[in-house]
C-alpha positions in Angstrom: -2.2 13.3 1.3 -0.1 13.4 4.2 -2.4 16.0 5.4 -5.2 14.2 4.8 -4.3 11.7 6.8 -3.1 13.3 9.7 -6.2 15.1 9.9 -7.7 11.6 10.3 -5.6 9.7 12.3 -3.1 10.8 15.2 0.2 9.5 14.7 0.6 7.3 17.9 -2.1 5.4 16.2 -1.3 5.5 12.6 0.8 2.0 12.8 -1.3 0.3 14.8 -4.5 1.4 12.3 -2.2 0.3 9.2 -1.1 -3.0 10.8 -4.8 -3.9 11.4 -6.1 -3.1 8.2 -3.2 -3.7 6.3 -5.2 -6.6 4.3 -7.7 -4.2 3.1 -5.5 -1.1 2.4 -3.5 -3.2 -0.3 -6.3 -4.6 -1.9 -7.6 -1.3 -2.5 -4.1 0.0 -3.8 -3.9 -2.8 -6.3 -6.7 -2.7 -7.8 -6.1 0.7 -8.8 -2.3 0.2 -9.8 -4.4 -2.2 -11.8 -6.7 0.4 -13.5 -6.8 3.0 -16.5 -5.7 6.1 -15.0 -2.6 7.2 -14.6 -3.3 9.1 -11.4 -4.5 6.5 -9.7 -1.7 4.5 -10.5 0.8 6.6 -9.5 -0.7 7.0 -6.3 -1.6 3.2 -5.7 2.5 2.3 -6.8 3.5 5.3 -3.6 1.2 3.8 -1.1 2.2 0.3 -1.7 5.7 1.7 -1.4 4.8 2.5 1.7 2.9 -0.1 2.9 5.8 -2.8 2.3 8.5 -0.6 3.0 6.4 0.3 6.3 7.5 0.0 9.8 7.9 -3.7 11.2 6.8 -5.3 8.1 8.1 -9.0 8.0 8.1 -11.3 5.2 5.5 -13.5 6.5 3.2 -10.4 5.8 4.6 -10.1 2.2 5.2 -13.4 1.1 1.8 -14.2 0.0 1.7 -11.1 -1.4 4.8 -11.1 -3.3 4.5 -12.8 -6.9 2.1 -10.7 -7.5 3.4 -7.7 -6.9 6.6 -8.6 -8.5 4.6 -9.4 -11.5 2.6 -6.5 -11.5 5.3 -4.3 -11.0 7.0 -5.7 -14.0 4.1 -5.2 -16.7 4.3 -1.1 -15.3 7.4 -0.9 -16.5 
């Protein structure tokens, strides 16, 4: 995946890409830690790993975002 994404994106601009479409990057992640397969959900649970543990990422970004998380991440236990 790694990769993938370096084939896509240069890495001077890979924050500043993930900062502006940060919204829409974890909607897309949790819908499919959400879903039936196990794939998906495994990759969804490493990319929202990364996007929260992710450089410069402040509360104010996450605390909207948090409960549900928390929640979610409970039930894939």
């Amino acid at each position: 995946m790694k990769q993938l994404w370096s084939a896509l994106i240069s890495a001077d601009q890979e924050t500043k890409v993930i900062n502006q479409r940060w919204s829409e990057i974890y909607e897309e992640c949790f819908k499919a830690v959400k879903g039936d397969q196990w794939r998906n959900k495994q990759a969804a649970c490493l990319c929202l790993s990364d996007l929260v543990l992710g450089p410069n990422r402040t509360w104010k970004e996450l605390q909207s975002h948090y409960r549900e998380i928390f929640l979610t991440s409970l039930g894939l236990l």
